[in-house]
C-alpha positions in Angstrom: -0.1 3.7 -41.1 3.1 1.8 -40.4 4.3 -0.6 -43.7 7.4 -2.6 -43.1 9.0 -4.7 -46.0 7.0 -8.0 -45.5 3.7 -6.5 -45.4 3.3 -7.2 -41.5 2.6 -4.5 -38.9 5.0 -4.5 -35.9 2.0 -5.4 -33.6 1.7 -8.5 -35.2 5.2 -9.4 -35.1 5.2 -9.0 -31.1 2.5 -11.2 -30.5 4.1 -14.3 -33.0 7.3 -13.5 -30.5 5.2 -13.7 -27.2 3.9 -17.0 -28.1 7.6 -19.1 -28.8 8.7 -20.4 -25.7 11.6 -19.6 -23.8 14.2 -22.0 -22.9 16.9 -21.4 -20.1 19.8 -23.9 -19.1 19.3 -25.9 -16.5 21.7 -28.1 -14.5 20.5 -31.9 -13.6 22.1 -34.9 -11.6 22.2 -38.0 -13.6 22.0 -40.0 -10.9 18.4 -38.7 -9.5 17.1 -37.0 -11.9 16.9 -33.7 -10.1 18.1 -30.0 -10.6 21.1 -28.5 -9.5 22.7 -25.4 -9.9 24.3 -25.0 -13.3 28.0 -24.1 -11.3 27.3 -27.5 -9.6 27.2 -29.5 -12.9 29.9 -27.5 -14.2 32.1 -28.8 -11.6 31.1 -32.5 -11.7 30.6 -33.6 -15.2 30.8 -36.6 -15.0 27.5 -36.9 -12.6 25.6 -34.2 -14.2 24.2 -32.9 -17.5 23.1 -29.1 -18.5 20.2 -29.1 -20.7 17.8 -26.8 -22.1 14.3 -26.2 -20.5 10.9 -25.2 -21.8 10.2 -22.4 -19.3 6.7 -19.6 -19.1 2.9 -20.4 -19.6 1.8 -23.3 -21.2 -1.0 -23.8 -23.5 -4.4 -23.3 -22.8 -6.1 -26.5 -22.9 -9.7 -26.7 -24.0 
């Protein structure tokens, strides 16, 4: 039987990881709202934002 300092087995540390969601950086126009490459809105900061974006499943609704 695997014991780590906290008390918790490593299996249930994986699935508390697995259910945080992922965020990746996005590139979006300012002026229609739409995505655009992230080199795109490096180039034109003035017209463009890079933000962070919930991405993977979402919740299962009941």
């Amino acid at each position: 039987m695997y014991r780590s300092g906290n008390g918790r087995s490593p299996h249930s540390i994986n699935c508390k990881i697995q259910n945080m969601a992922k965020t990746v950086e996005k590139g979006r126009s300012a002026e229609t709202g739409k995505f655009v490459s992230i080199e795109y809105a490096q180039k034109h900061p003035s017209t463009t934002v890079v933000e962070k974006v919930k991405v993977g499943p979402t919740k299962r609704r009941k």
